[in-house]
N, C-alpha and C positions, 0 to 999 in steps of 0.2 A: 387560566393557562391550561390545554389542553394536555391528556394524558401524553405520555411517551407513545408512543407506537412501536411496540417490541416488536411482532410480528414485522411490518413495513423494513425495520433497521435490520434485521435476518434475512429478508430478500435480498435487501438494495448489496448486505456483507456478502451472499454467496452468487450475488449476479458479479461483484467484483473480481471474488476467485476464479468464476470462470472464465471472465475477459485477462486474468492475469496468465492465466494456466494457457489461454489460449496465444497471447503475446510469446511467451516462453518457446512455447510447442513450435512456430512458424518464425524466430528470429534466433540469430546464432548468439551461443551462451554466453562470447564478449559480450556484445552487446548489452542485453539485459544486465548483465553481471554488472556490467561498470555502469549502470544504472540504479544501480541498488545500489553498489558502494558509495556512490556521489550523493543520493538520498540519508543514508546510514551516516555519512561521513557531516553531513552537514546538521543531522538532529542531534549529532554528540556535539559538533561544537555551539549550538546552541543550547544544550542541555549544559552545558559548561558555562558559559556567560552566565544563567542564573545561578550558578554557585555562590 
């Protein structure tokens, strides 16, 4: 099994921040917002079913 690749997993995380940051910056804050709550809303009720 080959190692992890730390480095490789640090790029691909801060290539994501910047396509988020950049989503953010050019779509109006509805938008996004209720995109994140519909994400958020949905790993709690799945975080809930394995209770």
């Amino acid at each position: 099994m080959p190692a992890f690749d730390f480095e490789k997993n640090r790029k691909e995380r801060m290539e994501f921040v910047r396509k988020w940051a950049e989503y953010v910056r050019t779509h109006p804050d509805k938008e996004w917002s209720s995109q994140q709550k519909d994400l958020i809303d949905s790993q709690l009720k799945n975080a809930n079913k394995k209770l």
